[in-house]
N, C-alpha and C positions, 0 to 999 in steps of 0.2 A: 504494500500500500504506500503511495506517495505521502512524505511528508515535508509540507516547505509551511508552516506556521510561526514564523517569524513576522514581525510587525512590518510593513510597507514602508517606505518614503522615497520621496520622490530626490532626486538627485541629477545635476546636468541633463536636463530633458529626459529619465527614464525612470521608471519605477524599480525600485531597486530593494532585494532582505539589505542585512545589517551587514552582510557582507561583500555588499556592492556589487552584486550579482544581479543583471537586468530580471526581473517577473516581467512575463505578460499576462494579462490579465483578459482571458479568452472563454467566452462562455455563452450561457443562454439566458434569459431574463425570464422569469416565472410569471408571465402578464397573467390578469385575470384571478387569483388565489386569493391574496389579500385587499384587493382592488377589483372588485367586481365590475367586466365592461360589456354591454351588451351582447356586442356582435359575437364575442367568445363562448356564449351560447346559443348561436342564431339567432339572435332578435336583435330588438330595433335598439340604438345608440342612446339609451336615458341613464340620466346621472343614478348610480347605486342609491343615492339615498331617496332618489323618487321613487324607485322597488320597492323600497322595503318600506315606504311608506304606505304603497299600494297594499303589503303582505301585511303589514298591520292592523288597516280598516278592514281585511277579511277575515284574518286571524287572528288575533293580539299581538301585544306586544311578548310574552313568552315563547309564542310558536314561532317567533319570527328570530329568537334566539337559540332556538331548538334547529331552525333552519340554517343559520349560519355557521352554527356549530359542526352542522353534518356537513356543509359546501366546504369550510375549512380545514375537517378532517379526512375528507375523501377527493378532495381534486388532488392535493397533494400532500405525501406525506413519505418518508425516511426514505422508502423505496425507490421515489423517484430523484432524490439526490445520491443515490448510489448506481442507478442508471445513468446522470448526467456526470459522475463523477468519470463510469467508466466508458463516456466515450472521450476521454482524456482531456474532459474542461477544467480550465486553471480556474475558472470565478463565476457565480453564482450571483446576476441581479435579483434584488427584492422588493419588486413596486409592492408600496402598501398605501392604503388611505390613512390619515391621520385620524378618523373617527375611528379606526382600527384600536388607537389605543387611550385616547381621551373621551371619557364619557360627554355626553351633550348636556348637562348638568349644569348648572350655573356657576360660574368659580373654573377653576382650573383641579380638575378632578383624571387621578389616572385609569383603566379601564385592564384591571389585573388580568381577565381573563383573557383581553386581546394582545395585550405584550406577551404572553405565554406563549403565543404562537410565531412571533419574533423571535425569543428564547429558545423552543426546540429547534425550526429552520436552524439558528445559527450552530447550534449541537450538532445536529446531522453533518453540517459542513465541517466542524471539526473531527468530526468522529471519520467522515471522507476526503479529508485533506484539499479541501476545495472554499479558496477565497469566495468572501461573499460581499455586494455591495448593498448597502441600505439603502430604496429608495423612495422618497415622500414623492407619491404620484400625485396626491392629492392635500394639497394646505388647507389650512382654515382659510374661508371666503374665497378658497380656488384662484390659482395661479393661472388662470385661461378660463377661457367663456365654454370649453367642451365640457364633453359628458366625461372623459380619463379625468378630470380633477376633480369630479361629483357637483359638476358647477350646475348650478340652475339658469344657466345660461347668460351671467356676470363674473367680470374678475374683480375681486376685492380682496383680495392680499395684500395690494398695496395700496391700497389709498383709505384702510378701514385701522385704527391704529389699534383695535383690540385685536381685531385679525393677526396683524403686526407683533405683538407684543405674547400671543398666542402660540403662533409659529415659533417664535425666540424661546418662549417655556419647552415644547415639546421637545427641541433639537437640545434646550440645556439639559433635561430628564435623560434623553437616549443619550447623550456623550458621559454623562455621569456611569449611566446602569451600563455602557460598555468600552469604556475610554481604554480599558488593560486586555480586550480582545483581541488578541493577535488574528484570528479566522476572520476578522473581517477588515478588510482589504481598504474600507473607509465609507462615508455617508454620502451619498447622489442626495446633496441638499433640497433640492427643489427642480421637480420633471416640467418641462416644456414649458417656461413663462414668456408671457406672451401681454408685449404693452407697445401702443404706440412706440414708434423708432425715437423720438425725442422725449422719450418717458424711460430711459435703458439707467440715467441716474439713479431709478429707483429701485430698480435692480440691484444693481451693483451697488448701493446702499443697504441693503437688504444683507445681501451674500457678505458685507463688511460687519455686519452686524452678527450674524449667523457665525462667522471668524472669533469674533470677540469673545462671543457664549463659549463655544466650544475649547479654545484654545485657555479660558482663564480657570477650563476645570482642570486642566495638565493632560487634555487630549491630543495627542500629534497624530492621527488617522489623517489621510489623506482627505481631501475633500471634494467632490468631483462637484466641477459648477456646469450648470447650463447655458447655452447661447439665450436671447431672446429670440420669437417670432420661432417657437417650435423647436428651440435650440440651433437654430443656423446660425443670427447672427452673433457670433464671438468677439469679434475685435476688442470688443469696450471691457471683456473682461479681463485684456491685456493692464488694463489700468490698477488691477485691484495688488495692492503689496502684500503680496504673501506668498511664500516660497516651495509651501507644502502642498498644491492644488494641482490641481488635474484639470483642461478644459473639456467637456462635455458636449457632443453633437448628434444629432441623430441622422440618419440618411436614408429618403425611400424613391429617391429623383432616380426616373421620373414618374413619379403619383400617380399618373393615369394608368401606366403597365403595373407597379408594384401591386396597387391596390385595385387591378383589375377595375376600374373604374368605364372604361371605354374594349369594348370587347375585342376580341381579336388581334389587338397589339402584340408587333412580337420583338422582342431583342434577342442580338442586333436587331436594328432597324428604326425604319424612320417614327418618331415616336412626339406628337407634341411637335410636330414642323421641323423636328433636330433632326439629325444621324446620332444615334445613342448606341456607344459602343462600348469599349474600352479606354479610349482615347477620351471619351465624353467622359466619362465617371473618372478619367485622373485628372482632366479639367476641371470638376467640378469640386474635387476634396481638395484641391492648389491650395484655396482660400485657408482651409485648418491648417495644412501643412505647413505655408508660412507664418502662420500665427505660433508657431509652437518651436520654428526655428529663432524667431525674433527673441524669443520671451526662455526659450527652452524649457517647454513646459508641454511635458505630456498631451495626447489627447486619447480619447476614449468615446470611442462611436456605442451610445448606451443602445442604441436600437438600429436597427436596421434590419427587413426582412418582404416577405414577396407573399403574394397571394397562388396558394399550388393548385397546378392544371396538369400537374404529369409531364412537367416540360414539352407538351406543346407548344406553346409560345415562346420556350426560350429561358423561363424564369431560374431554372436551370444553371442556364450561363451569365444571366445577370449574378447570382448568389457568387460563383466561381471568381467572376471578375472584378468584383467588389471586393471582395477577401483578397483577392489577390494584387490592389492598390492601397489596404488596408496594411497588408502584413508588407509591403513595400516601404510603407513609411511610418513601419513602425507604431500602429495606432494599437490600442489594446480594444476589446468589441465583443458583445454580448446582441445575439441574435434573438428577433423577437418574432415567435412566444416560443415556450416550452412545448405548448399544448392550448388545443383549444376546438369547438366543434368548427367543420368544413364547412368555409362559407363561401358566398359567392365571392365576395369583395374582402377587403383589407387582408394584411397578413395576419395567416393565419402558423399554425403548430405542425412543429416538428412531429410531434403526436397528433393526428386529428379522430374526433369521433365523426366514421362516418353515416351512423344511423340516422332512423328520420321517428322515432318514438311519437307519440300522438304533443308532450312537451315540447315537443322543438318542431314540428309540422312546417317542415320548411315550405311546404306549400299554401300555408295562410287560411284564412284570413288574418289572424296572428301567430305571431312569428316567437321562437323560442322562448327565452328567462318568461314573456310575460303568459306563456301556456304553465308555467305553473303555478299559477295563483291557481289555478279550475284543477289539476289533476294531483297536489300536492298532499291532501285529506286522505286520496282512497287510493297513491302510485305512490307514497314516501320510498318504499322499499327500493322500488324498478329507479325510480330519479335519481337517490343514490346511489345506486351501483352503475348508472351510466355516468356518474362525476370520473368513476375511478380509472384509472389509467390501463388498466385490462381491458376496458372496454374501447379505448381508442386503438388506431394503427399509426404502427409508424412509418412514417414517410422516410426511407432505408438510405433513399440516392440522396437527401438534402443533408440529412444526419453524416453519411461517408465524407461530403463536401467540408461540413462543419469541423467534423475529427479530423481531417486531412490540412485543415489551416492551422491548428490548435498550435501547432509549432509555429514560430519565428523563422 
């Protein structure tokens, strides 16, 4: 069994143990677990907390903890970090919601039974030698107007200063409870904020702030920041002084083929009016590559991934050629998702559930998570056992691709 559990730091542009030996930091991102997002069970794109608002007025509020207990115990659990460990991934993302672990209580109150699930995740990783990054997908008052931040379709993280001052408790709480964890590789502070271009101060205010908490509890974990506008734009986080960061990007250009958005697109090919090749996708990551030679400062592509047809289309060889401009310039990168059911659009899982059960009725009139409010009373048993990862396939050609970049 692999053992490299020595604590991170970043050094001359690389992430390096204590022995000044480059880590890369190559893996998968567990979407969907602790972040519940529609399309990951066939249905429509609503913020988590609208669900489970909906599962409340049918069922209480006990069933409705009865139901998350079973979704967080059976999409994933030790088995499937000993599967990702062994198709030889150095690091483990962990999107979570922050209501994961703060109760909605008045006061700043913590939510025991949802940090426990933080707590094991991180055990399995050391128990399989495999880095993991902590990542708030979702802040208080949501970091983006989407449904991935549980937003109600506003951002108010930064302009709402409880919000503000909320976010700053959660991150002092977690650097506290894991500041001497070596298995974790460091905190993905905040996924994909998203402010007007001439609002990016407020960011990078923010992330200066989020620095202070963390670093005056004697935590030195790396920190990985996001770009604005979905995490592309970087630049301005060139300005922030601190030495022990990581900058943060996501990649799915170009949108219309990744996320299957317009049918039939194939790569290579002409895609969005472009020639989208190889040569397109090292054009397009120049922009991170010189940000990271200026500053010598790491980057880490936290997402990037394709919607699967059987490479028909190609998607195949976009995954191939990505990796293979990624581990060119030395990026570290975390494929998104783990798992998730087959859908038409966005990326989807390395694992996919390809059934069509009467809950997930991909043929309508509605569409997955919200089929089970009506079959959740009298299918408990059947819905969760199709959470479990037995029940998915694995996608074997994308997975070989994956293990075959894992080296440097």
């Amino acid at each position: 069994m692999r053992k490299f559990i020595s604590k991170l730091q970043v050094k001359n542009g690389n992430i390096v143990d204590p022995k000044g030996n480059p880590i890369y930091l190559r893996g998968v991102a567990l979407g969907g677990w602790l972040m519940m997002e529609g399309y990951m069970l066939a249905g429509p794109n609503i913020a988590e907390h609208i669900f489970k608002q909906k599962f409340i007025k049918k069922f209480g509020t006990d069933e409705l903890l009865s139901f998350m207990d079973a979704w967080r115990n059976s999409f994933l659990t030790e088995a499937d970090i000993k599967i990702i460990a062994s198709w030889g991934c150095t690091c483990i993302r962990i999107p979570f919601n922050y209501r994961l672990i703060s109760s909605e209580n008045k006061g700043f109150k913590i939510d025991s039974k949802g940090i426990s699930f933080l707590d094991n995740v991180i055990k399995w990783c050391e128990k399989y030698s495999i880095y993991c990054i902590l990542d708030m997908h979702a802040a208080p008052g949501s970091q983006n107007h989407d449904w991935h931040s549980d937003s109600n379709g506003k951002c108010e993280l930064f302009t709402n200063k409880k919000n503000w001052n909320k976010y700053l408790k959660l991150w002092d709480y977690l650097s506290k409870r894991y500041k001497d964890n070596n298995i974790i590789a460091g905190y993905d502070v905040l996924n994909e904020p998203v402010v007007p271009n001439d609002k990016e101060p407020l960011v990078k205010k923010l992330y200066e702030d989020i620095i202070n908490v963390i670093r005056k509890n004697g935590d030195d974990h790396i920190l990985f920041l996001e770009g604005n506008q979905w995490s592309q734009r970087i630049e301005f986080l060139t300005e922030i002084k601190e030495k022990n960061i990581c900058y943060s990007t996501h990649f799915y250009e170009p949108l219309h083929f990744t996320f299957n958005l317009i049918r039939e697109l194939s790569y290579p090919g002409k895609i969005e009016n472009q020639k989208w090749d190889i040569k397109k996708i090292k054009q397009r990551s120049s922009d991170y590559y010189n940000s990271i030679t200026k500053k010598k400062t790491p980057i880490y592509v936290g997402e990037f991934g394709v919607n699967s047809r059987k490479n028909n289309y190609g998607e195949l060889n976009w995954v191939k050629d990505v990796l293979t401009i990624f581990n060119q310039n030395d990026y570290h990168w975390t494929y998104w998702t783990y798992k998730s059911m087959a859908t038409h659009a966005f990326p989807d899982g390395i694992f996919r559930n390809l059934d069509n059960p009467p809950w997930v009725r991909r043929e309508g009139p509605v569409y997955g998570m919200d089929n089970i409010l009506d079959y959740w009373k009298n299918s408990k048993k059947d819905i969760i056992e199709s959470w479990q990862t037995k029940a998915f396939t694995l996608n074997q050609p994308l997975q070989k691709i994956i293990s075959d970049f894992i080296k440097p």
